[in-house]
TITINU-482408 format. One record per residue (C-alpha): residue in three letters; x, y, z. Coordinates in pm, whole numbers, plus 50000, padded with zeros to 5 digits. Layout:
BEGIN
alaXYZ ...
//
This chain:
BEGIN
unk452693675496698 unk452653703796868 unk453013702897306 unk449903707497475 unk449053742597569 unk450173750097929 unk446393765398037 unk445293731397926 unk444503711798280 unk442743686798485 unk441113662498370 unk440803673098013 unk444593678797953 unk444613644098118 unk442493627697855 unk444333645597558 unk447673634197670 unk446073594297671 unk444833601997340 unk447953619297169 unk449863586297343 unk447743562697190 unk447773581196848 unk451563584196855 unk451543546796889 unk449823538296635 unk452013559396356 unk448913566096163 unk448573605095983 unk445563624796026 unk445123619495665 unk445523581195725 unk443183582195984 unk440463599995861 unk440443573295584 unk439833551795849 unk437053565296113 unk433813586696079 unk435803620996135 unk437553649195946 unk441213656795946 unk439893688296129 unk437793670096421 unk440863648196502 unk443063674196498 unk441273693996799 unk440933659996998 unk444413657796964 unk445543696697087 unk442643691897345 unk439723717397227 unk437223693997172 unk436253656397316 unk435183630997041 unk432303607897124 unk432353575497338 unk431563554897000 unk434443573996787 unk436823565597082 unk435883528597097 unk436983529096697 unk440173547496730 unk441503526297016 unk440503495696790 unk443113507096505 unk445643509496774 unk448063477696899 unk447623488097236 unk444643511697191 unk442323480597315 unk444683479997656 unk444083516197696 unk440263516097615 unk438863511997951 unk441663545398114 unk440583562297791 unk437063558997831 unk437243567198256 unk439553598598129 unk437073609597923 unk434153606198110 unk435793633298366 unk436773655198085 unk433063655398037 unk432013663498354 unk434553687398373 unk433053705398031 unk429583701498164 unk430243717698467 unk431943746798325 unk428853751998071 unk426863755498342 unk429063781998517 unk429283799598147 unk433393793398177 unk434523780697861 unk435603745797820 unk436133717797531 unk433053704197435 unk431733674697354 unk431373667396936 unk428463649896813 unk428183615996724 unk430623615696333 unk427733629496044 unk427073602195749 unk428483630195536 unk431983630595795 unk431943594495791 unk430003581395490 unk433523577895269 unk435423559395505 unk433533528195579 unk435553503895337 unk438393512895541 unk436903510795903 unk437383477096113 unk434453461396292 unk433743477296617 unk431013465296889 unk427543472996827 unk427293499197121 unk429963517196937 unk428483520296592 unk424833510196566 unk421543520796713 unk420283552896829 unk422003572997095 unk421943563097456 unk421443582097797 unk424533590097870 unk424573567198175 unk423553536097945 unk426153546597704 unk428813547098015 unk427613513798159 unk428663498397773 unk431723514297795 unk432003500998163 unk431593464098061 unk433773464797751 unk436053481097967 unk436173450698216 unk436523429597983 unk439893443197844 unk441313446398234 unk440783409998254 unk442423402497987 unk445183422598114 unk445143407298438 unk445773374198303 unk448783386198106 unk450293405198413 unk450823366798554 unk452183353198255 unk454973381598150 unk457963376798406 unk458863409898560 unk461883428798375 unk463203460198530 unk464143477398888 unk462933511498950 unk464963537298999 unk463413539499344 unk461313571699311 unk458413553599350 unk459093526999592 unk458363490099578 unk459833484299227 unk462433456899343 unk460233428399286 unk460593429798924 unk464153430598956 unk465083400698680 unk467973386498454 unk469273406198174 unk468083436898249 unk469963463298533 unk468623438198842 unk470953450199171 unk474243466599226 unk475433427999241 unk474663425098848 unk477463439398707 unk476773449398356 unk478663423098064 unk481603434797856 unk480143457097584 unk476993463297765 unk475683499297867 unk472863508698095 unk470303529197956 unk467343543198134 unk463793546398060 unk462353580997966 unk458283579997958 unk458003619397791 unk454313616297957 unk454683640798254 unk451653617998391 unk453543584198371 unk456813596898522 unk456163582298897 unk453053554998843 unk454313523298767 unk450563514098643 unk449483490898372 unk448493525698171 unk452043536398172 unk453823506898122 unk456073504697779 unk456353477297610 unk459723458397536 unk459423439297208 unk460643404397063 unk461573417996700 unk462563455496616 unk461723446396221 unk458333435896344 unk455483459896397 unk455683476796708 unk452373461596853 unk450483441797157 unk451793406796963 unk455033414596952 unk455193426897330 unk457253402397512 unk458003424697865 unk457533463497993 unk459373489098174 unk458293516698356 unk459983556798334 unk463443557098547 unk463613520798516 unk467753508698450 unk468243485498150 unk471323464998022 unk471563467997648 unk474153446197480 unk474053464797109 unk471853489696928 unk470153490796561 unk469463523596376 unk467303506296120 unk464223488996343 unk460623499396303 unk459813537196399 unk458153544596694 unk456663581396782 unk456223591197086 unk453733613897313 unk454773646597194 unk455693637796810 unk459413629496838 unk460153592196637 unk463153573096617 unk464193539196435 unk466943528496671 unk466503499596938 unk468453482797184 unk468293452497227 unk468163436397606 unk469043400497724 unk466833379797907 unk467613342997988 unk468703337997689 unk465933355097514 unk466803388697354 unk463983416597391 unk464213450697230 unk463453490197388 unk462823515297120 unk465443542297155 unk462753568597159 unk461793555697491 unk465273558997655 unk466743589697792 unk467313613897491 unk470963623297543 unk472083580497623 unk469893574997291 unk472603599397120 unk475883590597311 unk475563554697432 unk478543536197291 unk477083498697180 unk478143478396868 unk475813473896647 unk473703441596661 unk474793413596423 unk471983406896158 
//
């Protein structure tokens, strides 16, 4: 996929960069998706390069397809309902700006539907709402998701040390991972460090831009097989490497089927390589893992 054009800004550029994230994690194809939700090949393809915003109720299915697209629904939805303002406000000035697409056409959507996963009833029945009803929907479904992600931030025990660029990352200083200068790395091990390729993501350590750490690399790459995160410029201590895990694409299309995998009290956990620094993905020297 092609970088995001540089005039592309604000709040809209914003949104598009959520979206392509979420889309690289889910590994689908346009193709594949359009098989899957009320939209062309065409449509998703100018969500996706920014020149056009899809509609609340399209959003609420794509995130559904995604692993973590659930986790990201409520940023997603806040994201895009400043990209909106954003392309209202420049209508009204007469400056050009991506607009907002209709609600998907039965003839867009009509083929699709044996392939498309239950979604809410705000999100694809009824007739269309004022736009702050709609929001409000979005709102509650929204809250609904951060709780759920409140209640796992106090059950997944904190992993990595920032790099210090952002300040306060310390706390989640742990076992197994880089901790302190005090933890010398084991025989064999290497640090690696955490590249986020979301220029967005490179300094908040926020629930949006965490990455996940996963329990098996032959596993699909989603929310159940997230054991820990790590944030960008985070250290790591990896122990051995795999070039034959699951792939995982990232932001701006790049993919990669190596891991490394990470000890934690005992407990091995697993960083794609595609979410390490590209030249340590290349030349870090690590055995590979037994089978």
């Amino acid at each position: 996929m092609a970088p995001l054009p540089d005039e592309l800004s604000g709040p809209v550029r914003d949104f598009a960069a959520g979206l392509r994230r979420m889309h690289g994690e889910l590994g689908y194809s346009l193709k594949e998706l359009e098989s899957r939700l009320p939209a062309s090949r065409s449509s998703l393809s100018r969500y996706l390069r920014g020149q056009s915003l899809p509609d609340e109720r399209l959003l609420v299915q794509w995130c559904k397809l995604s692993f973590t697209g659930e986790d990201r629904l409520p940023t997603l939805v806040d994201l895009l309902h400043r990209a909106q303002e954003v392309a209202d406000a420049g209508e009204q000035r007469g400056v050009p700006s991506p607009s907002p697409s209709p609600p998907p056409s039965p003839e867009e959507g009509g083929a699709s539907g044996a392939g498309t996963p239950d979604c809410t009833d705000s999100a694809t029945a009824g007739p269309a709402l004022p736009a702050g009803r709609r929001r409000l929907r979005l709102v509650f479904a929204a809250l609904g998701t951060a709780a759920v992600l409140a209640g796992a931030a106090l059950v997944v025990p904190a992993l990595t040390k920032g790099n210090g660029a952002t300040g306060g990352g310390g706390a989640r200083a742990d076992a197994g991972v880089q901790g302190s200068p005090a933890t010398p790395p084991g025989a064999g091990s290497a640090r690696i460090t955490v590249h986020n390729v979301e220029r967005a993501c490179q300094r908040p350590h926020t629930e949006y831009c965490a990455l996940g750490l996963a329990r098996d690399p032959y596993r699909p790459y989603r929310r159940s097989n997230i054991v820990g995160h790590a944030w960008h410029g985070d250290e790591l201590r990896a122990v051995c490497r795999i070039a034959d895990g699951v792939t995982v694409t990232d932001e701006v299309g790049e993919h990669s089927s190596i891991w490394f995998r990470l000890d934690h009290d005992g407990e091995p956990m697993w960083v794609p390589g595609i979410r390490i620094r590209p030249e340590q993905l290349e030349n870090t020297a690590l055995p590979s893992c037994p089978d």
